[in-house]
C-alpha positions in Angstrom: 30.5 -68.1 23.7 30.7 -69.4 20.2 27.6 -67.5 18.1 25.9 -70.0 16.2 24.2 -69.6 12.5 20.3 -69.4 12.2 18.8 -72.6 10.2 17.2 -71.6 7.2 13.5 -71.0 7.2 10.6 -71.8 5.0 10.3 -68.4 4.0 13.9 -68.2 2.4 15.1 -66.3 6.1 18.8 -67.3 7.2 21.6 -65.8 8.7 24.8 -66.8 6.9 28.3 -65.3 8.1 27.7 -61.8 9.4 24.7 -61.6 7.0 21.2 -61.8 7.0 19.6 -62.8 3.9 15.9 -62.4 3.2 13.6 -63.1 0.3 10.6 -61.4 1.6 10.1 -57.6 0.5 9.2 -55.3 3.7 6.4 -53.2 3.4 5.6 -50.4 5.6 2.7 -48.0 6.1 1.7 -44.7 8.4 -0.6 -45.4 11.3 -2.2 -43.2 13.6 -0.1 -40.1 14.0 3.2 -40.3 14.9 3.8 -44.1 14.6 4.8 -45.7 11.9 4.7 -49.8 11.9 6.8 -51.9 9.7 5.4 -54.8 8.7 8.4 -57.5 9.5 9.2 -60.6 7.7 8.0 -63.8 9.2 10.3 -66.2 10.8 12.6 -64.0 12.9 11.7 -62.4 16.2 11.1 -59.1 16.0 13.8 -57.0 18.0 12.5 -53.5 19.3 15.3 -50.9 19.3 14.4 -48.2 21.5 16.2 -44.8 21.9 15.1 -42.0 24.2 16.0 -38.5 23.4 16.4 -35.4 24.8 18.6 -32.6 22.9 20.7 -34.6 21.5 20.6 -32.6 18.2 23.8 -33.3 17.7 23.7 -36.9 18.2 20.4 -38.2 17.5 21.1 -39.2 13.8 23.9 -41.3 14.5 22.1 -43.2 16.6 19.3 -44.0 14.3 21.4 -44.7 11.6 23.2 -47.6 13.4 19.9 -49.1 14.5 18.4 -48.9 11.0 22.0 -50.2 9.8 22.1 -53.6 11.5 23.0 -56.4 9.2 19.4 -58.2 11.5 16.4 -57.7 9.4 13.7 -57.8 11.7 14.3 -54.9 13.7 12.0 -52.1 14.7 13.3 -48.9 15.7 11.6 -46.4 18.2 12.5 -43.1 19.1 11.0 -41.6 22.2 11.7 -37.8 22.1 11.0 -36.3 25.7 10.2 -33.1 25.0 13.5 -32.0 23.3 14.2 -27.6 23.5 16.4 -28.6 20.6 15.9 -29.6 17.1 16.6 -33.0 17.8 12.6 -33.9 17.4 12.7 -32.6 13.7 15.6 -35.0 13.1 14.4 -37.8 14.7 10.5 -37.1 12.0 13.4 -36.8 8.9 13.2 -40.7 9.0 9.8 -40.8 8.1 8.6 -43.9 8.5 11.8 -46.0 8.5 11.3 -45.4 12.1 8.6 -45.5 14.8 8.4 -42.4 17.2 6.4 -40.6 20.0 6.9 -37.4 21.9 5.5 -36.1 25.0 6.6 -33.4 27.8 10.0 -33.8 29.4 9.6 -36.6 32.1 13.2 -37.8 31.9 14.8 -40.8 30.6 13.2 -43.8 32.4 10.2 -42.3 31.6 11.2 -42.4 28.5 12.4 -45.6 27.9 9.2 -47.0 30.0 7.0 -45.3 27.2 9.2 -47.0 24.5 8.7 -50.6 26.1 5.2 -49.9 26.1 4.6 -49.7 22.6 7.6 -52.1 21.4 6.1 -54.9 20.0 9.5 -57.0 19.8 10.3 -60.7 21.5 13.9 -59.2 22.3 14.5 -55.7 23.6 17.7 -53.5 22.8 17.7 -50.3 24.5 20.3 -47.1 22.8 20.8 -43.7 24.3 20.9 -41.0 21.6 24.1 -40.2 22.0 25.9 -43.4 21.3 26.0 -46.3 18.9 26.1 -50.3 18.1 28.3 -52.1 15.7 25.9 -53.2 12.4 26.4 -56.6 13.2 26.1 -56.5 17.3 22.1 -57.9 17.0 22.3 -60.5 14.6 25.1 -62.2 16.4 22.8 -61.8 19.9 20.2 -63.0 18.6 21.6 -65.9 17.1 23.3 -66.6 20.5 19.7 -66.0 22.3 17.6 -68.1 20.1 19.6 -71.2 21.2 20.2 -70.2 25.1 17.2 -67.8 25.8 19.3 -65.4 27.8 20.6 -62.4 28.3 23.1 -61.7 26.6 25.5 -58.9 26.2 29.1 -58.0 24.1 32.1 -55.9 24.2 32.4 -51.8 24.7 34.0 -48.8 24.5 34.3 -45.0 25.8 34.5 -42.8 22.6 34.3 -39.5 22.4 33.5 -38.3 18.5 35.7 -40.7 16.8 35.2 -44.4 16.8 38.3 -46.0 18.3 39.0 -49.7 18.7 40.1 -49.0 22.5 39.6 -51.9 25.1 37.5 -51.7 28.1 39.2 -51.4 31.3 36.3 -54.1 32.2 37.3 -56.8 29.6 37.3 -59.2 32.4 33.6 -59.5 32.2 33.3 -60.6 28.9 32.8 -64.0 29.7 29.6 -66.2 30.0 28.1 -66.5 34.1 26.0 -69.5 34.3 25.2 -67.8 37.7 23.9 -64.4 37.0 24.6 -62.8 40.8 28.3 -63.7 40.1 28.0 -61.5 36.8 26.9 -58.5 39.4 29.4 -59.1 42.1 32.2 -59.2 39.3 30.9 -56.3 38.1 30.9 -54.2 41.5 34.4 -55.4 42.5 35.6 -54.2 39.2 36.3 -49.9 39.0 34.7 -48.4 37.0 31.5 -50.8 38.1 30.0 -49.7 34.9 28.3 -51.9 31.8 26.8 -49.8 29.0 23.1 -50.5 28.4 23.2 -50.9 24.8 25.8 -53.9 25.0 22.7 -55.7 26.0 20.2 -57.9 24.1 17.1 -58.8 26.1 14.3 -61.2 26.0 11.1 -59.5 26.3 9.7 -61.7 29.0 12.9 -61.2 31.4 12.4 -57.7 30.6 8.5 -57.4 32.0 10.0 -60.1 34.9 12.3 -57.5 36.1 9.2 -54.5 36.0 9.7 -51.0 34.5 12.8 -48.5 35.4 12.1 -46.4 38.4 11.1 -42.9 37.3 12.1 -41.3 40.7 16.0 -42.1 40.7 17.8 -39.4 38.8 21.2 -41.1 38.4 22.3 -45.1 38.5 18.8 -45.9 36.6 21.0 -47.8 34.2 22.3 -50.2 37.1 19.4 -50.2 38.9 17.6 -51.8 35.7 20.0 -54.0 34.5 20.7 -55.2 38.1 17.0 -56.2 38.3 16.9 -57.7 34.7 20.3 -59.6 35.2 18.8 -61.3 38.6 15.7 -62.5 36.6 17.5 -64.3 34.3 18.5 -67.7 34.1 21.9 -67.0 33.0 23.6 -64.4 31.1 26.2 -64.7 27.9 28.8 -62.8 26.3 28.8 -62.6 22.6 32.1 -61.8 21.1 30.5 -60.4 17.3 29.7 -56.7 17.4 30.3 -53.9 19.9 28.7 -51.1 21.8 30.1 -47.4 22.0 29.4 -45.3 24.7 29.8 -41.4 23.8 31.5 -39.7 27.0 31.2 -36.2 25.0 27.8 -35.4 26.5 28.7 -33.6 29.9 24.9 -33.2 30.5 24.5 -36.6 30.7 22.4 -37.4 34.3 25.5 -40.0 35.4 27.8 -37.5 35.5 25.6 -35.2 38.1 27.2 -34.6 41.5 24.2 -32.8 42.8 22.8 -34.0 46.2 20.0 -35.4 44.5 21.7 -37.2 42.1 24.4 -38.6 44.7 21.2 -39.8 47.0 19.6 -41.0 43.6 22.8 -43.2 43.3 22.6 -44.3 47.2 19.1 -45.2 46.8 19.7 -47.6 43.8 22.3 -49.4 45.2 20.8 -49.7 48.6 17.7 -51.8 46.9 19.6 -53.7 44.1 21.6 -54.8 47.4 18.7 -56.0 49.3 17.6 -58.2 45.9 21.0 -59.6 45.2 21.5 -60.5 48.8 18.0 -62.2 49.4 19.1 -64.2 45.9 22.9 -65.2 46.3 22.8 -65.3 50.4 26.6 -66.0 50.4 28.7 -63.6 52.2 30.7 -62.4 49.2 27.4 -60.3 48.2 26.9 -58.8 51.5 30.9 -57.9 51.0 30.6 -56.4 47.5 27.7 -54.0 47.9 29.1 -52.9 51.1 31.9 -51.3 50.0 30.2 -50.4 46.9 27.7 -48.2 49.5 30.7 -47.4 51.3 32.5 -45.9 47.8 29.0 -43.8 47.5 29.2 -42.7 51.5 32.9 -41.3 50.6 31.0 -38.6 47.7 27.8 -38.1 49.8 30.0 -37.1 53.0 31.8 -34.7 51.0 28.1 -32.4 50.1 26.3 -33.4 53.3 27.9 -35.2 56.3 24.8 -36.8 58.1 24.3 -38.6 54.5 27.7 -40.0 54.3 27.5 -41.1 57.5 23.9 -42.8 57.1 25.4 -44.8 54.1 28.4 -45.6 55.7 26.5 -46.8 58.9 24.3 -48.8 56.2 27.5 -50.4 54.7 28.7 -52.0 57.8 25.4 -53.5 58.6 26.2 -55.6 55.8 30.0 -55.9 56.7 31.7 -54.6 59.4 35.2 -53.3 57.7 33.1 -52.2 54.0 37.1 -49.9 53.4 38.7 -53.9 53.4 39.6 -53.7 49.8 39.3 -50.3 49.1 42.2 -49.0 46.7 43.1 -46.3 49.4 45.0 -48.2 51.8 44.9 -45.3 54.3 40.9 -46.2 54.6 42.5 -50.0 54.4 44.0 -49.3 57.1 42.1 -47.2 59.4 39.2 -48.9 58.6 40.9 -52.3 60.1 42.2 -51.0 63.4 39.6 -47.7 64.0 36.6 -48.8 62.5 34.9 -47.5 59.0 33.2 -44.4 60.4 36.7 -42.8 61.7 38.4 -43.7 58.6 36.1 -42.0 56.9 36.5 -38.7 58.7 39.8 -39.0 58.7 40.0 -39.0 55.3 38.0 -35.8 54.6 39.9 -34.0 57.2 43.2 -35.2 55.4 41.8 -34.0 52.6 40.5 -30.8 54.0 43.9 -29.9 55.2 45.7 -30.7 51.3 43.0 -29.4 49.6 44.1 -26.0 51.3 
């Protein structure tokens, strides 16, 4: 969508070109321990940036730095360190109090994040792992789009590994605005990878409390689970073509990249529920399609660490639709799946497998 300018303000505040101009000085002070509060210039909404960190050293400071560097003068940034082995909490205090942050035990990163929206005092919420970055000018252009709409809104992305790279998403068919947010989800889950960063999101505060606080229990898919719940509070949501998110893919640690058991039921369990809310919400049969064989994509890894769980999530998938391999890219489970049913396609395949893997 077209990103319109801000209107001037009485207090000399406006937004003109890919600038924001202010003629206010900020003033800051230390309060309480840990957390600093910056006093922000009247006449913008306040945007709370909130990173969660957990040994990310390495990366931490970049992070920061592209929060504090947003051309948006009303921002606030908090760091949540979650009880970091590393020396990534020392980097996080060299910002003094250009920053706000807390630390606490290790509780993982919803936990986190939860913490963060509990102290964030902002009308518009912009979550940033501490691994990867936003463009300078990604939040003024969101919020310039959200002041007039009130949604969601979100912008373009990248993989990048320690080099910033203009590469395209293999998902640039999203970047459009969905009037209807449950089609934004179902485009989304047809699409390979079914994956939106986080940070190419701008949120309103009030969808944000609408949609409740990330599940602390799922150790993978948190990130779709949320944004699933906040995208199906909304009213709509719109793509803003000024600024840009970078997702870092060097972090191997990373929970999303986990093929453990618990992380593979972790996933299983997040799709399962954000099925039963999209479903209740769109009640077309397109929905019931597209989350089937999305659980039927997550039954193909669980069958290949524990059988009876593959099989569970398959069975779950064709409750929903009968044939979930339909438009699979395999068109051995295509087929199979057609004329012998989803459950012995699926063994099939992992005896196939079995046999080449040899």
């Amino acid at each position: 969508m077209k990103t319109p300018d801000l209107q001037p303000t009485d207090d000399g505040l406006r937004l003109t070109g890919s600038r924001a101009v202010k003629s206010v000085t900020e003033t800051s002070q230390l309060t309480g321990s840990s957390l600093a509060h910056l006093q922000p210039p009247a006449g913008l909404p306040l945007v709370s940036i909130i990173i969660p960190c957990y040994n990310a050293e390495r990366y931490v400071a970049e992070a920061i730095q592209s929060a504090l560097d947003q051309t948006y003068s009303n921002c606030e940034v908090i760091v949540i360190d979650d009880g970091s082995t590393d020396g990534g909490l020392e980097v996080i205090k060299g910002f003094g109090d250009k920053i706000r942050w807390d630390s606490g035990p290790n509780r993982g990163g919803c936990a986190a994040r939860n913490r963060g929206l509990a102290i964030a005092q902002g009308e518009w919420i912009q979550f940033l792992d501490a691994d990867d970055l936003i463009s300078a000018e990604k939040i003024e252009a969101q919020v310039a789009a959200g002041l007039v709409s009130g949604a969601a809104t979100f912008t373009r992305w990248s993989n990048f590994v320690d080099v910033l790279t203009p590469a395209i998403s293999s998902q640039s068919h999203l970047w459009r605005d969905f009037a209807i947010p449950a089609e934004f989800l179902k485009c989304l889950f047809r699409s390979s990878p079914s994956y939106l960063p986080l940070h190419a999101w701008l949120l309103p505060r009030s969808t944000v409390d609408l949609a409740g606080e990330w599940n602390e229990e799922l150790v993978a898919a948190q990130d779709i689970d949320y944004l699933g719940r906040v995208v199906l509070q909304s009213e709509r949501v719109e793509f803003v073509s000024v600024g840009h998110a970078y997702y870092r893919q060097a972090n191997q640690t990373s929970v999303s990249r986990k093929k453990s058991i618990k992380a593979v039921k972790s996933r299983i369990r997040a799709i399962r529920e954000l099925a039963e809310i999209l479903i209740n919400k769109d009640r077309g049969l397109d929905a019931r399609e597209v989350m089937a064989a999305r659980l039927a994509l997550h039954a193909l890894e669980a069958y290949e660490l524990d059988f009876r769980l593959g099989i569970m999530t398959l069975k779950a998938a064709v409750l929903l639709d009968r044939n979930p391999f339909a438009n699979n890219p395999s068109w051995f489970l295509r087929v199979l799946g057609r004329y012998f049913g989803a459950t012995p396609a699926l063994v099939a395949r992992h005896f196939v497998l079995s046999i080449l893997r040899r």
